[in-house]
C-alpha positions in Angstrom: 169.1 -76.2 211.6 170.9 -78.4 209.5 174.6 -78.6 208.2 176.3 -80.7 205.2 179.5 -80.8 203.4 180.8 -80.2 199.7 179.7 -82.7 198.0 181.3 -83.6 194.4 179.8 -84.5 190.9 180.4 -86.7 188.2 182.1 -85.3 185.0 179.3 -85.0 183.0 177.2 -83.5 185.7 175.3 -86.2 187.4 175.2 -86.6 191.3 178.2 -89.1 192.0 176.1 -90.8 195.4 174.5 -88.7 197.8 175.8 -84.4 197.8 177.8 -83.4 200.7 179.1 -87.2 201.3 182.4 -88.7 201.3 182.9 -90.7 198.6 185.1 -93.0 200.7 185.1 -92.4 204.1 187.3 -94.6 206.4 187.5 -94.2 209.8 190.2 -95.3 212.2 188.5 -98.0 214.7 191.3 -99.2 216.3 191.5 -97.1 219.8 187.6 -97.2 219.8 185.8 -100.3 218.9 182.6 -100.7 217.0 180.7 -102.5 219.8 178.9 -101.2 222.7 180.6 -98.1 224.1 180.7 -98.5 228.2 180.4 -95.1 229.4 180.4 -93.3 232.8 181.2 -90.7 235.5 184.9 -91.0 236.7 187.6 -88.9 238.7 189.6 -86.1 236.1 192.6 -88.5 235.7 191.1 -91.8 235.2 190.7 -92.4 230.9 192.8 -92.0 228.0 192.9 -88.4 227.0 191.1 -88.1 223.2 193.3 -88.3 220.2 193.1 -85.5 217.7 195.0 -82.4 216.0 197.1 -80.5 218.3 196.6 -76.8 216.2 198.5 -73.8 217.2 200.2 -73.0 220.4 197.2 -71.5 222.6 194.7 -70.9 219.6 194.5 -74.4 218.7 192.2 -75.0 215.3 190.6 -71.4 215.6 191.8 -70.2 212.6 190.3 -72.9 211.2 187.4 -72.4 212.6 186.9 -69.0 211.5 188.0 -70.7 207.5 185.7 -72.8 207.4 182.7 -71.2 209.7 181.5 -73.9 211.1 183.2 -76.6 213.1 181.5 -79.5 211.0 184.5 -79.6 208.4 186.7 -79.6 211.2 185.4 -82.6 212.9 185.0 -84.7 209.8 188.9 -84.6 208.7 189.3 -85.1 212.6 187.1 -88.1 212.6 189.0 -89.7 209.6 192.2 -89.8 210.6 191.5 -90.2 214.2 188.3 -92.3 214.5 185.2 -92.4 216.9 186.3 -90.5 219.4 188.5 -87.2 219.1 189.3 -83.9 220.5 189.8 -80.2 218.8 191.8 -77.4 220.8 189.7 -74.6 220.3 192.0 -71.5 221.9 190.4 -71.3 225.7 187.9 -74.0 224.5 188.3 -78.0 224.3 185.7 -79.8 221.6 185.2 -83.5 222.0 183.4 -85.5 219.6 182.0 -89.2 219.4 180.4 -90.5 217.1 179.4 -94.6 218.2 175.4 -94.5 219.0 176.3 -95.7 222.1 178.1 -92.8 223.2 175.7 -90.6 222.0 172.9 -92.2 223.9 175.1 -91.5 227.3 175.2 -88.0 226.0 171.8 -87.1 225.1 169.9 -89.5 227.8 171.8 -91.5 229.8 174.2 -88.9 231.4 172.0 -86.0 230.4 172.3 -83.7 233.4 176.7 -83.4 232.6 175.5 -82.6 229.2 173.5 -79.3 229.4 172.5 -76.7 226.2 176.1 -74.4 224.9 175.5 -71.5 226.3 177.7 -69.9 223.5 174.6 -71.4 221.2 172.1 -69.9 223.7 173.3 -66.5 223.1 173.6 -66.7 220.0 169.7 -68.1 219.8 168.5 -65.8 222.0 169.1 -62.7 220.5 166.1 -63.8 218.2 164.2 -66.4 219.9 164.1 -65.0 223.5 163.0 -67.4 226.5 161.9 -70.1 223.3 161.8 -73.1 224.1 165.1 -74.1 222.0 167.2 -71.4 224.2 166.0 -72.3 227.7 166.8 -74.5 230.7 165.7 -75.7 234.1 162.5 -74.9 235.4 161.9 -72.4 233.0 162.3 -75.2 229.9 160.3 -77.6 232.3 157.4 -75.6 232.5 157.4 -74.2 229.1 158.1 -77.8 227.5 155.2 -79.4 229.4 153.0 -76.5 227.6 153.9 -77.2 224.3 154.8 -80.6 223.9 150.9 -80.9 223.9 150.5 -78.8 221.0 153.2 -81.1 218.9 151.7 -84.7 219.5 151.4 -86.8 216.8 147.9 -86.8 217.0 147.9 -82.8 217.4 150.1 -82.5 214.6 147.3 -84.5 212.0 144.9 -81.6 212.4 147.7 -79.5 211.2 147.4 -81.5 207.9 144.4 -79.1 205.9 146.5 -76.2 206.6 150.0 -77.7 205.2 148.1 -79.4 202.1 146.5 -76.0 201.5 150.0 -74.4 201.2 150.7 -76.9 198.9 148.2 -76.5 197.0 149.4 -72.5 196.1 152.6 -73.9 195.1 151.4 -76.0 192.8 149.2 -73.4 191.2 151.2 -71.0 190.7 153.4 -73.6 188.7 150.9 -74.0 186.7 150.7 -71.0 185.9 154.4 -70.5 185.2 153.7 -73.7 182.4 151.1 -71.8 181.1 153.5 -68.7 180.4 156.3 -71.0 178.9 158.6 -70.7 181.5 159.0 -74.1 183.1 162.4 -73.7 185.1 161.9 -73.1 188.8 164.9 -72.4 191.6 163.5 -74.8 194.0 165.2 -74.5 197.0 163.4 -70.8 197.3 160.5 -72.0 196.2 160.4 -75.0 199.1 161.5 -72.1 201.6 158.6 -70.0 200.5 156.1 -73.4 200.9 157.3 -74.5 204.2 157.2 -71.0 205.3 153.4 -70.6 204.8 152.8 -73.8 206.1 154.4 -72.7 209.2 152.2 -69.5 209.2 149.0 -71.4 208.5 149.2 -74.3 210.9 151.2 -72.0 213.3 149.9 -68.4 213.4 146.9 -69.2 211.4 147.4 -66.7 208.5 145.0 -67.3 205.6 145.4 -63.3 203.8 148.6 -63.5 201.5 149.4 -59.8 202.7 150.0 -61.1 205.9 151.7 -64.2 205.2 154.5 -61.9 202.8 154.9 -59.4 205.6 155.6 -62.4 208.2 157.6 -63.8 206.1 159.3 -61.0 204.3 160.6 -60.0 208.6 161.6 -63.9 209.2 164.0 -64.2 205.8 165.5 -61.0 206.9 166.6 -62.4 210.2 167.6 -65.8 208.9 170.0 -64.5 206.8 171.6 -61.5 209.4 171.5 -64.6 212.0 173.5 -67.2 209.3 175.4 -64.7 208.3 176.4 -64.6 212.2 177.6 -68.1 212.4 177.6 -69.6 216.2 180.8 -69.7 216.9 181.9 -70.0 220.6 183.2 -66.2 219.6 179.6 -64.2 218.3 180.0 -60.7 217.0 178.7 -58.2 219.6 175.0 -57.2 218.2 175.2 -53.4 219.5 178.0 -53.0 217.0 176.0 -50.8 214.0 177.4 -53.0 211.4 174.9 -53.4 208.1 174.1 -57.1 208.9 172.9 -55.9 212.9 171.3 -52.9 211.3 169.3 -55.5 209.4 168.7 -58.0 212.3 167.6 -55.0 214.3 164.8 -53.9 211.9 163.8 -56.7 211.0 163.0 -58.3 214.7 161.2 -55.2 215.1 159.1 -55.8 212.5 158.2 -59.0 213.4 157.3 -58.2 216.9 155.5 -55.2 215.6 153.1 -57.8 213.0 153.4 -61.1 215.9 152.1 -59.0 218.7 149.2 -57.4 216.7 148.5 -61.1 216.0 148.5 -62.1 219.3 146.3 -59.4 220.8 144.0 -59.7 217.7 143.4 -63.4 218.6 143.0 -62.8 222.4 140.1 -60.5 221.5 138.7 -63.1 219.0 138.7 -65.6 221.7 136.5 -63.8 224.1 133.5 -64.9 221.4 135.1 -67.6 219.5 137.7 -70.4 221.6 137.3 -73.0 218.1 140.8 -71.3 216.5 142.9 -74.5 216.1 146.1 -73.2 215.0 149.5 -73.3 217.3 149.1 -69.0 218.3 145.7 -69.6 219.4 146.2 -73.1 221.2 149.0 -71.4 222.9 146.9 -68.6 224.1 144.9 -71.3 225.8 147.0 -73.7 227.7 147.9 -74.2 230.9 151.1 -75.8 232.5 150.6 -78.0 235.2 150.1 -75.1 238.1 147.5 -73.6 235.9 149.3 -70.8 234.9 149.3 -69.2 230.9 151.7 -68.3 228.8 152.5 -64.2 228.7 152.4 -62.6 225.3 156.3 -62.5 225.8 156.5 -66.0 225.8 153.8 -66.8 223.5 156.2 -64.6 221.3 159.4 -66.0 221.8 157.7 -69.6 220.9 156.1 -68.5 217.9 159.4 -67.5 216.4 160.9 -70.4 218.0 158.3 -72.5 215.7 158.8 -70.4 212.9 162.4 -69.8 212.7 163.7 -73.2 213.5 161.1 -74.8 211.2 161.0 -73.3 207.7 164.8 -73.4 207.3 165.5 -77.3 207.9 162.2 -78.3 206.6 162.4 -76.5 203.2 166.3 -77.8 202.9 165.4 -81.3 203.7 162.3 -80.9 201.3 164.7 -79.2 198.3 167.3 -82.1 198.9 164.5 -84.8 198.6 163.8 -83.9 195.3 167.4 -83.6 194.2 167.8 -87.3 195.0 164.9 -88.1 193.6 165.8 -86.6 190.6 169.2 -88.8 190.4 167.5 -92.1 191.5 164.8 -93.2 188.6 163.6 -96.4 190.3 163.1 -94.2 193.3 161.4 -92.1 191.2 159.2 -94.6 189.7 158.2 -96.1 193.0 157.4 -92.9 194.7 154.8 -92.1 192.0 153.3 -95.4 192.0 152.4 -95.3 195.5 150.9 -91.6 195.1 149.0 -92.7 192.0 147.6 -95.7 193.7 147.1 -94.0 197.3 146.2 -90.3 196.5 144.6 -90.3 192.9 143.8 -87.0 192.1 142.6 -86.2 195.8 144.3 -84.2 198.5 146.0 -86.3 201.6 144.9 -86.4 204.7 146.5 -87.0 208.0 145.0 -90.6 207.4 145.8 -91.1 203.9 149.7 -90.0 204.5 149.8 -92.7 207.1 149.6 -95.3 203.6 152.1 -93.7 202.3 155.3 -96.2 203.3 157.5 -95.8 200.7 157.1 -91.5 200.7 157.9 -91.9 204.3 161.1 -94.0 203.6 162.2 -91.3 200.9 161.7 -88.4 203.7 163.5 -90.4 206.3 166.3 -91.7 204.1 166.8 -87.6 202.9 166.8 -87.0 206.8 169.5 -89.6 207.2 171.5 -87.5 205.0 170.6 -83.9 206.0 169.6 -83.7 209.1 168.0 -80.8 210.6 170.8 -80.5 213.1 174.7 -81.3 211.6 176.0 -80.6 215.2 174.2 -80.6 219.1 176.6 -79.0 221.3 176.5 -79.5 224.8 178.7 -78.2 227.9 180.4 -80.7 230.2 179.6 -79.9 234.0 181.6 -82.8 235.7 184.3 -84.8 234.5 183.4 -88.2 232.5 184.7 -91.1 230.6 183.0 -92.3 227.6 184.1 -95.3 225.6 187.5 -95.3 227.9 188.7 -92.0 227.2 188.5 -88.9 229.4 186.0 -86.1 228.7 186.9 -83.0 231.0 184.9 -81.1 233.0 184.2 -77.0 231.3 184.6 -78.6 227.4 182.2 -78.7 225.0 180.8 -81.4 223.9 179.7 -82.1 220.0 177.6 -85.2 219.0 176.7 -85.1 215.2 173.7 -86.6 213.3 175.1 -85.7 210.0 178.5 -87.7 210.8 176.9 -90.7 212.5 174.1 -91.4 210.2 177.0 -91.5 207.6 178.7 -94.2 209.7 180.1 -96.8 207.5 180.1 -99.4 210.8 176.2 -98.7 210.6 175.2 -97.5 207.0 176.9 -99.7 204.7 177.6 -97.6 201.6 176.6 -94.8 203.5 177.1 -92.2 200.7 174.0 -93.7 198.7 170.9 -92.5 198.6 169.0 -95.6 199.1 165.8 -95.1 201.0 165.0 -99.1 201.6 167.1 -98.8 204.2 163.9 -97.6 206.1 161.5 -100.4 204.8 159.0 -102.1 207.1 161.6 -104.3 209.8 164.7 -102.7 208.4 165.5 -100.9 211.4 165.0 -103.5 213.9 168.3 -104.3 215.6 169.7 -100.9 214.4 170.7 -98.5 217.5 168.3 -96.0 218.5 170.9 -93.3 218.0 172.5 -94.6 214.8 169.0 -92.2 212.8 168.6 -89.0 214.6 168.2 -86.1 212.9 165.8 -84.3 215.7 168.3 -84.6 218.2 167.3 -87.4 221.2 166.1 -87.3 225.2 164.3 -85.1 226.4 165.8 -82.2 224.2 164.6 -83.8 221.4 163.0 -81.2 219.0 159.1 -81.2 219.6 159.0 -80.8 216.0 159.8 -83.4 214.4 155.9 -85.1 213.9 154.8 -81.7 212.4 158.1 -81.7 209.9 157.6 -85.6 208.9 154.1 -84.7 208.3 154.4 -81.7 206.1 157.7 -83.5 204.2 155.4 -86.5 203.2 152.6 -83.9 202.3 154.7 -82.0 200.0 156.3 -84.6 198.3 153.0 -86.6 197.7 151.5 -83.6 196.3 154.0 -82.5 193.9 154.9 -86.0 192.5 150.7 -85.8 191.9 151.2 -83.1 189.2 155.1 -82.8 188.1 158.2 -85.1 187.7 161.2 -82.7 188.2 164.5 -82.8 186.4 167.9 -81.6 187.3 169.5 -78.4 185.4 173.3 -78.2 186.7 175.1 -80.0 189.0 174.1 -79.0 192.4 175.9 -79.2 196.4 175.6 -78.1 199.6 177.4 -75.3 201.2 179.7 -76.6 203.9 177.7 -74.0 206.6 174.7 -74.2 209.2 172.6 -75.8 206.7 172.7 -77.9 203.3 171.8 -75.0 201.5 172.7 -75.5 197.9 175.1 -73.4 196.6 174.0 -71.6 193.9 170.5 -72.9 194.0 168.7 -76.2 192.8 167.5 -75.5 189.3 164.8 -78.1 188.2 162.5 -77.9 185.1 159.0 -78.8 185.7 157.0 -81.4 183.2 153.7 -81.9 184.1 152.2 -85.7 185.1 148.5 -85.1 184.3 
């Protein structure tokens, strides 16, 4: 999942830079300098202790917290006035943020084991997704991770490709036929949710009827928005509580399990004649981890929406936001469909064919750059550290932020533009690791991220084959969980062909 900021607009309506982006962001470098941060383990009273607001006595920024719902606005202002490195009182909770690569390397790989999953974010998770692979730890994500990291390889992820082009495909139809009727004004942002959700439940579940992909679908959207409306905050309402967004959740998971494990056993049966099923469900149903022991339908559950859930939601933002910029950026524009023209044709990609496709692949990664699918990863502290010279106690939570340091000006010179050369061919050589990671890093890195590059390049290909897209009304993100636009993205359609 994926926050972003307010982003502003020009007076007459066009994008002013990149939505969501300070226009001028300057950050305070002088207590943590833009060279490599040193980082390590250290005694409780050896560092200096993090700048940053000092809130209310014994409730700190809460209040602000609760404002804004998310902690992303929080740490941004912090992050401006105070620099790299900063710390938010959070009531019984202490929130330290840094935002050098460097730092977030230690974090995410280098330090790893001090740095383990929220458990406030766990709960929160697992009310939906279970023992997924997302809410787990130890052993437990050991095992499970082994299982289905195999299912997410690149090279597992190409024979995904028929299925994601085919969901395509019924996008673009149905356009069609909206130009045919004289209405050529589309909301897309719901109509990328609806694509990336059957993608998901073609490639994942392998769902071909249309009556079952709108009742899978139909339960998933109902717990997306009972679960956003439910922000993770260290302080979650109590689900037992019969309030009309809970009442909502509750059905709605109910339905889901009622359709996922009908699915499941439906598939088991089918696999006692037929094992040539090559969609994520069934593929689940017949690995092994490394003691030779399978997946319960429990678990093959909880994964599934895991999949599901955490996929169709960043995805179809990312994919919404893509062509929003493209949109505002004609030369982009121009160059994206000359490379589909000359690549594709008239023909449908293939896993092979998308790999020729350099500068789509610079557009989806420079999108990424700014909307991630994770604004925040937040991790709790086990021992006391020291990072960049200051001290990082033991029992606070630690927040690293793709969403702030992709838009590091140190790093991303003019890093409000939408400029997606920065990702040509030897561009990134020399640039930190961590200074681009929108799937999170280490082994907690999403498994994901192939099968969302994948179906991003697919989409965008596809569509630029038939329709160049042009912006209604000014559009911008919602400062929440996710860049969703407010009010929509309102595009007319005009057909290339």
């Amino acid at each position: 999942m994926a926050m972003q900021a307010v982003g502003r607009t020009a007076a007459n309506g066009s994008a002013v830079g990149a939505p969501g982006v300070p226009q001028q962001v300057r950050v305070t470098h002088a207590a943590t300098p833009t060279h490599a941060v040193s980082a390590r383990r250290v005694p409780a009273h050896r560092g200096l202790p993090l700048p940053g607001p000092r809130g209310y006595p014994l409730i700190g920024m809460v209040p602000e917290l609760f404002r804004h719902v998310s902690a992303l606005p929080l740490l941004r202002d912090a992050w401006r006035s105070y620099g790299d490195a900063v710390r938010l009182p959070m009531g019984p909770y202490t929130v330290c943020f840094f935002a050098q690569p460097d730092a977030v390397k230690h974090i995410l790989v280098d330090n790893r084991d001090n740095y383990r999953r929220a458990q406030y974010q766990i709960r929160w998770l697992s009310r939906i997704m279970g023992t997924g692979l997302v809410v787990s730890d130890g052993e437990l994500w050991r095992s499970r991770r082994h299982i289905m990291h195999k299912l997410f390889t690149v090279k597992a992820v190409q024979g995904y490709a028929t299925a994601m082009a085919s969901a395509v495909q019924d996008v673009v139809g149905s356009w069609e036929r909206r130009l045919d009727n004289g209405r050529p004004d589309v909301e897309l942002s719901g109509e990328m949710v609806r694509l990336s959700m059957d993608a998901l439940g073609r490639s994942v579940l392998g769902f071909d009827a249309r009556s079952s992909l709108d009742r899978m679908n139909e339960a998933i959207l109902t717990v997306s928005w009972s679960m956003l409306q439910q922000a993770p905050t260290p302080f979650p309402p109590p689900l037992w509580l019969p309030t009309p967004s809970n009442v909502r959740f509750r059905r709605a998971v109910r339905q889901f399990d009622e359709l996922i494990y009908e699915v499941i056993r439906a598939r088991r049966a089918e696999q006692e004649t037929d094992t040539t099923a090559s969609d994520v469900l069934s593929l689940m149903l017949l690995a092994e981890g490394d003691r030779g022991e399978r997946l319960s339908e429990q678990a093959v559950r909880d994964e599934a929406l895991t999949i599901y859930f955490a996929g169709f939601e960043s995805t179809s933002t990312a994919l919404g936001w893509a062509f929003y910029a493209i949109t505002q950026h004609p030369e982009v524009e121009r160059r994206l469909h000359e490379e589909v023209d000359r690549v594709l044709g008239d023909d449908l990609p293939t896993a092979e064919v998308v790999e020729k496709l350099t500068y789509t692949d610079m557009v989806v990664r420079e999108t990424l750059r700014l909307y991630p699918s994770f604004a925040m990863i937040p991790k709790d502290v086990q021992e006391d550290d020291e990072i960049a010279g200051y001290r990082v106690p033991r029992g606070s939570i630690m927040v690293v932020s793709p969403h702030l340091t992709q838009r590091h000006p140190d790093i991303w010179p003019d890093p409000e533009r939408f400029d997606p050369e920065r990702h040509a061919p030897g561009k990134a050589e020399g640039r930190h690791r961590f200074s681009w990671f929108p799937f999170g890093g280490g082994s907690h890195a999403c498994i994901g991220s192939a099968f969302a590059l994948l179906e991003m390049k697919i989409a965008i290909a596809m569509i630029a084959q038939h329709y160049r897209l042009s912006l209604l009304q000014p559009a911008q993100p919602a400062d929440m969980l996710t860049p969703r636009p407010v009010g929509g993205l309102q595009m007319r359609l005009e057909p290339r062909r």
